[in-house]
C-alpha positions in Angstrom: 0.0 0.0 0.0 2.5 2.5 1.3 4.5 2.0 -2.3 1.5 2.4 -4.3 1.2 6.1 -2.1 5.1 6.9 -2.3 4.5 6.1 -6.1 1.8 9.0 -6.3 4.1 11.5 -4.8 2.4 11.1 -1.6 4.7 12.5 1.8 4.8 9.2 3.9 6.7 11.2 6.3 4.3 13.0 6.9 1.9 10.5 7.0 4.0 8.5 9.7 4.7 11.2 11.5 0.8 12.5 12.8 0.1 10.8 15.8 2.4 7.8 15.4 2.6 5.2 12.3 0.2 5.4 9.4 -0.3 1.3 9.6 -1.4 1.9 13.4 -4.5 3.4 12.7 -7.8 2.6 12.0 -8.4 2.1 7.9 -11.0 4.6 8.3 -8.6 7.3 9.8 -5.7 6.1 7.3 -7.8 6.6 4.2 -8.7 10.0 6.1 -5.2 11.2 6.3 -3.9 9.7 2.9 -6.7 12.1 0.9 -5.3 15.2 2.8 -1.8 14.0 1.8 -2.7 13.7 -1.9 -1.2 16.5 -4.0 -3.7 18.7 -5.1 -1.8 19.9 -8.3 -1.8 16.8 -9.8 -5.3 15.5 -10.6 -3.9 13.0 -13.1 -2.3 11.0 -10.8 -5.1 11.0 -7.9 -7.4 10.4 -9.9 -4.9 7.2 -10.7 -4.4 6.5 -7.2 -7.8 5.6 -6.2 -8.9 3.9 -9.4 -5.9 1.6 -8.0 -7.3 2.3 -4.6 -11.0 1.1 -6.3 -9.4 -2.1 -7.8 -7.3 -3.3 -5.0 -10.2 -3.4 -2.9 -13.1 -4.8 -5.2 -10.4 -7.4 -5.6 -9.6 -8.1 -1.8 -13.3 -8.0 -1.5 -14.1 -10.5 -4.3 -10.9 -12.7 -3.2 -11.8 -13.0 0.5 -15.3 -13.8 -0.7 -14.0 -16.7 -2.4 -12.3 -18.2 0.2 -14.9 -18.1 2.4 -16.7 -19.9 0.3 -14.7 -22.6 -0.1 -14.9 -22.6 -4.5 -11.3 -22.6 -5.9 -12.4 -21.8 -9.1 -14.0 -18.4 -7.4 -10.9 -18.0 -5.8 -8.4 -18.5 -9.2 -11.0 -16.3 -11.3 -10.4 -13.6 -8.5 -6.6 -14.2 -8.7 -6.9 -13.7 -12.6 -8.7 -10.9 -12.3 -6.6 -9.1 -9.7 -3.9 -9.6 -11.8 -5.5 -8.4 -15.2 -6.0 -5.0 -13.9 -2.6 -5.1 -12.3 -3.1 -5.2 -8.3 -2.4 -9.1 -8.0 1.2 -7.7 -6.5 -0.3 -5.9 -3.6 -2.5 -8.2 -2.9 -0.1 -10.7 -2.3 2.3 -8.3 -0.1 -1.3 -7.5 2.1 -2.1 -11.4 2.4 1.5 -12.0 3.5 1.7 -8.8 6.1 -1.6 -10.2 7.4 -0.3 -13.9 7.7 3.0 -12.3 9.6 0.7 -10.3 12.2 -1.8 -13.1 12.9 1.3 -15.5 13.6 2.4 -13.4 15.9 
């Protein structure tokens, strides 16, 4: 996630830096703080950055869906798609980061 945002010229420093770590808070309050972040003088690329945003999570959405369910078919259509428009990597960094914390 936090490459996508440095990829979109966003100031993670400044993002880390109110009231402790970015990936500490709430993903209500992180979306919050990542819009005010967003350079304002570059529609282009925001406008980029959450049609990413929009993808990764249909596709988390769809993917967790599928698992739930139990179809592996579901689950490889949702893998294809997520990788068709190009989030399959940060899915995969998520699902990992989320494995690592729940093993702890």
């Amino acid at each position: 996630r936090l490459l996508a945002l440095s990829q979109r010229a966003v100031a993670m420093g400044q993002a880390d830096s109110v009231d402790g770590s970015l990936c500490q808070r709430s993903e209500d309050a992180m979306i919050e703080t990542l819009v005010e972040l967003m350079p304002r003088d570059k529609p282009e690329q925001f406008e980029h950055f959450f049609l990413q945003l929009s993808f990764i999570a249909s596709s988390t959405t769809r993917l967790r869906t599928a698992l739930e369910s139990g179809h592996p078919d579901l689950v490889e259509e949702a893998l294809e798609s997520a990788e068709n428009v190009g989030v399959l990597p940060y899915l995969l960094k998520m699902a990992v980061a989320q494995a690592g914390q729940e093993a702890e």
